[in-house]
C-alpha positions as a printed NumPy array, in Angstrom:
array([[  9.57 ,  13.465,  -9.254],
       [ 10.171,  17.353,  -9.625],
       [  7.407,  20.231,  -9.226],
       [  7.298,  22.361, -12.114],
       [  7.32 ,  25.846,  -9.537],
       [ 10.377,  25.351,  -8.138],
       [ 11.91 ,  22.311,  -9.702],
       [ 12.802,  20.39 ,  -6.281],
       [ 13.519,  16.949,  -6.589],
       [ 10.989,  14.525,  -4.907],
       [ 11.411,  11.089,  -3.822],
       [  8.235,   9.634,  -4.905],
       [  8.788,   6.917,  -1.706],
       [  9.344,   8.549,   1.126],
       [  7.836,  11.759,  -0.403],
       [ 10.414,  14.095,   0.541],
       [ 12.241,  16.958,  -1.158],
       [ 15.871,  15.454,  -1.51 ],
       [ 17.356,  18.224,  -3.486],
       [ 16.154,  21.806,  -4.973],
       [ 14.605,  24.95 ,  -2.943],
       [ 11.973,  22.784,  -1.185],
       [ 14.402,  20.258,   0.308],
       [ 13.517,  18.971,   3.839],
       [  9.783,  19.393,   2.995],
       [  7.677,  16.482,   3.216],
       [  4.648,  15.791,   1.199],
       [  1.499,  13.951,   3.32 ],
       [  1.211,  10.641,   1.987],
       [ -2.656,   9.669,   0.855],
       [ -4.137,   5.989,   1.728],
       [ -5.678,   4.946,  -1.739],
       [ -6.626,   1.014,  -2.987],
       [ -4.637,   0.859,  -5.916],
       [ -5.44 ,  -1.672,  -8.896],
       [ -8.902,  -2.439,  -8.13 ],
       [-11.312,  -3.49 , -10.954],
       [-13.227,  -0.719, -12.729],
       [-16.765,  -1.889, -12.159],
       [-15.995,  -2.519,  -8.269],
       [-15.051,   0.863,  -8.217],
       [-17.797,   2.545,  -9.743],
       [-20.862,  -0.178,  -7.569],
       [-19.236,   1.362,  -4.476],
       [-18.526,   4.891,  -5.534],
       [-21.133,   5.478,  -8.676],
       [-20.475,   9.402,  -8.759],
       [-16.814,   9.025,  -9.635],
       [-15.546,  11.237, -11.963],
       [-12.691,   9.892, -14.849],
       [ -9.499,  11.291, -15.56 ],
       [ -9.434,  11.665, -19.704],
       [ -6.095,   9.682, -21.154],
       [ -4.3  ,  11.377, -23.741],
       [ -4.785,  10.754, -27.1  ],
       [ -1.65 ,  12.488, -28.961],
       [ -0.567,  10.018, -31.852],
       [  1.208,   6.343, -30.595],
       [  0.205,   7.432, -26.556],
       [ -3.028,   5.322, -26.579],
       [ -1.325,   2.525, -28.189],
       [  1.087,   2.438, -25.158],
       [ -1.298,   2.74 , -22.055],
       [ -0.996,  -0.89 , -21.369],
       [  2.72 ,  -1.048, -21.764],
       [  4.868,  -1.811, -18.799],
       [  7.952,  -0.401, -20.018],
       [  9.541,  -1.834, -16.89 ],
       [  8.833,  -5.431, -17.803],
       [ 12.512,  -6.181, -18.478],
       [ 13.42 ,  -4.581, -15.218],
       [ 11.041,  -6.426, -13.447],
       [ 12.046,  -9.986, -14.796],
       [ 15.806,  -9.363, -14.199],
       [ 17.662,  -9.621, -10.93 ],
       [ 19.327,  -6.03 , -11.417],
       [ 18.377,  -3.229,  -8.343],
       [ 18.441,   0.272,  -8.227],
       [ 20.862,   2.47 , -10.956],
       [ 24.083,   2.678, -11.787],
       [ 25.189,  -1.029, -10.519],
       [ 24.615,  -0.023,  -7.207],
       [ 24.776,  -2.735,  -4.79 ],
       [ 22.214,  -3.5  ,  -1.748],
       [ 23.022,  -6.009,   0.963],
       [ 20.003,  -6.346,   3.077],
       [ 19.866,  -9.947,   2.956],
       [ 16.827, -10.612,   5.395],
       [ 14.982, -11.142,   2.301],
       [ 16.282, -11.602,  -1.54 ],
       [ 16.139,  -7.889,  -3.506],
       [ 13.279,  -8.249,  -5.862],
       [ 10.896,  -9.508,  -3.45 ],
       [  7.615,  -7.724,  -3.052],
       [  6.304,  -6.64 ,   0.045],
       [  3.743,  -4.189,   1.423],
       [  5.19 ,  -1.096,   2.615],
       [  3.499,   0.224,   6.072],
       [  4.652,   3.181,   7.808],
       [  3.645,   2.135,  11.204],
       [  1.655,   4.838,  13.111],
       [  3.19 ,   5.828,  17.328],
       [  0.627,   5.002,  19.436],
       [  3.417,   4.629,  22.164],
       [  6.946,   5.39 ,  20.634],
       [  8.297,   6.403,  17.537],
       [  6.943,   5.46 ,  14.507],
       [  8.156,   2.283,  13.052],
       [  8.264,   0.831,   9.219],
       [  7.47 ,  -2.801,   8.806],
       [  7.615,  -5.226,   5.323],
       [  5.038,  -7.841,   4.524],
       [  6.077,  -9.805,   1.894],
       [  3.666, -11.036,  -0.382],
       [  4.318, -14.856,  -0.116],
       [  2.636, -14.724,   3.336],
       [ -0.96 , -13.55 ,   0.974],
       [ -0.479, -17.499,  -0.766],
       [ -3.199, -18.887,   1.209],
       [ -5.082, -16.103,   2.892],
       [ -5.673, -12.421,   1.65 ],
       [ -5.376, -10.785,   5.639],
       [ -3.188, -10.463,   8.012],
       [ -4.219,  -9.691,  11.451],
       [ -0.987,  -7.987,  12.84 ],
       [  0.139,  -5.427,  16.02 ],
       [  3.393,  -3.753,  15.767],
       [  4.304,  -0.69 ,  17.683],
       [  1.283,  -1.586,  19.476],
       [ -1.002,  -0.59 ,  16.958],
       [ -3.383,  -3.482,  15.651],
       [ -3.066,  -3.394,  11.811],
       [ -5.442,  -5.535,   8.84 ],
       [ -3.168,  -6.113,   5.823],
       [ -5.33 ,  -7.172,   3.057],
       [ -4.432,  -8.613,  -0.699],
       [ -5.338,  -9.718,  -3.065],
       [ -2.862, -11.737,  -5.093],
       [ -5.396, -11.782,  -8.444],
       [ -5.868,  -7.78 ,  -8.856],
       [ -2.71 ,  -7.261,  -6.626],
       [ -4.91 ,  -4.396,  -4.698],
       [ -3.728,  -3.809,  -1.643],
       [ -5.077,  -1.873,   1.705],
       [ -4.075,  -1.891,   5.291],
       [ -6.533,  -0.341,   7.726],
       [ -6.489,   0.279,  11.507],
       [ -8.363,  -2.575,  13.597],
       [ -9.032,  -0.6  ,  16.387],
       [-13.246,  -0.204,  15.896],
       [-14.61 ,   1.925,  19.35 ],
       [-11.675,   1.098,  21.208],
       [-11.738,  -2.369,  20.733],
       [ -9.069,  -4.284,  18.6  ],
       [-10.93 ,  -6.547,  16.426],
       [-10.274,  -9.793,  14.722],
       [-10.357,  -9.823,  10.793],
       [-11.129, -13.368,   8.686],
       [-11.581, -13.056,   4.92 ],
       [-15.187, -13.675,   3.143],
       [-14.565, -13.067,  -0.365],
       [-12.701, -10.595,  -2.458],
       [-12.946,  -7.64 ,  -1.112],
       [-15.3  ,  -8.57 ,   2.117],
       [-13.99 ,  -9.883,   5.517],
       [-16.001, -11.089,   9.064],
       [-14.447,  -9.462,  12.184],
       [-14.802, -11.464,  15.367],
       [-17.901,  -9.722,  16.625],
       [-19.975, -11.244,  13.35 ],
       [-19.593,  -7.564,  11.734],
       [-19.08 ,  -7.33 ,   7.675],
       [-16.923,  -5.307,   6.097],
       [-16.495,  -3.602,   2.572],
       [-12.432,  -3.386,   1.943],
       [-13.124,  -1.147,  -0.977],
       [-15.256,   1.651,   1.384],
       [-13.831,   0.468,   4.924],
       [-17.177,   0.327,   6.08 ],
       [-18.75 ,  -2.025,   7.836],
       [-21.875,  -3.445,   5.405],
       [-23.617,  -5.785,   7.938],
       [-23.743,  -6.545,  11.569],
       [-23.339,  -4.858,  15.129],
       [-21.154,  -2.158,  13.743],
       [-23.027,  -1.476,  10.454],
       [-21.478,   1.835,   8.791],
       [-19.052,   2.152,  11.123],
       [-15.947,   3.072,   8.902],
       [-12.416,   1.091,   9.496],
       [ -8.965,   3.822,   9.068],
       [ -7.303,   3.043,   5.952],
       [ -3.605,   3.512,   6.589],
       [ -1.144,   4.298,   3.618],
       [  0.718,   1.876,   2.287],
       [  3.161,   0.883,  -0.481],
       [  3.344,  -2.491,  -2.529],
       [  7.685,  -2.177,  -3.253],
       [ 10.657,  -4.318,  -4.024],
       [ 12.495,  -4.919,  -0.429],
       [ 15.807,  -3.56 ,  -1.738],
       [ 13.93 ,  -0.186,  -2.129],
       [ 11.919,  -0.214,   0.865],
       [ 15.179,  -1.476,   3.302],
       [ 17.171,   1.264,   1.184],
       [ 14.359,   4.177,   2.572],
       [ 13.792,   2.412,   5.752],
       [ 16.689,  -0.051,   6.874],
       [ 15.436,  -0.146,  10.651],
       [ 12.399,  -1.427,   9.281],
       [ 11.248,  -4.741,  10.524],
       [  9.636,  -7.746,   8.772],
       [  6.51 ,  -9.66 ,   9.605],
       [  6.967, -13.178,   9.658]])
């Protein structure tokens, strides 16, 4: 990515300035649920506002276009026939992303790849002492990882349906919103975390002290 005021170059995964006037700054990275069905968005949030699409000649035709798709399919990572050798898991596998927050320590990265979302759409996970819910869902590919810590108390996630899940106290919660819908807890709020859904050579090529869940 560049900014158009000073025409620094951005690295659109770590979200740093890598070369121009601006290098060395750091953008703050946003949590977001990303690919998330349009009329689950708008039940939950019904005063959203929509960002127009362009309609120049040929651009609507294209929305829907993955102009990727050939990249995706192939074995080929990175440009210019560069080489990555982080064999703890093959190159093109996905995997969530998560820049770990330090609760004691430095902040850590860690990978989940997505073949451990075959059978169940959470993960109940603490690394760097900090207890983490991975959610996903393999059918919209949305993705969200939130803090479990609810009052001080680390809490046990099992997944209802879609976007719900039961923690161990009986509470319900909305994955979309965070909050909690039903139960002991009801509107508490759950800390949505950023994270990225990436091809490991990218993510080990960013972050190669990360570590993987298994």
């Amino acid at each position: 990515m560049y900014d158009h005021q000073t025409r620094s170059l951005w690295s659109h995964i770590t979200g740093e300035a890598i070369q121009g006037p601006l290098t060395g700054m750091q953008l703050k990275p946003l949590a977001s649920m990303p690919q998330i069905a349009w009329n689950t968005w708008q039940l939950n949030y019904p005063e959203t506002q929509v960002l127009s699409v362009p309609t120049r000649d040929g651009m609507r035709e294209g929305i829907n276009q993955d102009v990727y798709a050939d990249y995706h399919a192939s074995q080929r990572a990175g440009v210019s026939g560069m080489e990555y050798t982080d064999n703890r898991l093959p190159n093109k596998s996905l995997v969530i992303g998560v820049q770990v927050p330090a609760k004691h320590g430095n902040t850590q990265f860690r990978a989940y790849p997505l073949t451990h979302f075959t059978e169940t759409a959470v993960i109940n996970d603490t690394p760097n002492d900090m207890p983490l819910l991975i959610f996903h869902d393999k059918k919209s590919f949305a993705t969200a990882v939130f803090n479990r810590n609810v009052a001080g108390d680390a809490r046990t996630f099992s997944h209802q349906d879609r976007h719900f899940v039961e923690d161990n106290t009986g509470t319900r919660w909305n994955l979309v919103t965070g909050e909690a819908v039903s139960g002991k807890d009801e509107g508490a709020r759950l800390e949505r975390l950023p994270a990225i859904n990436i091809y490991w050579f990218a993510w080990a090529r960013y972050h190669p002290e990360t570590s993987i869940y298994r």
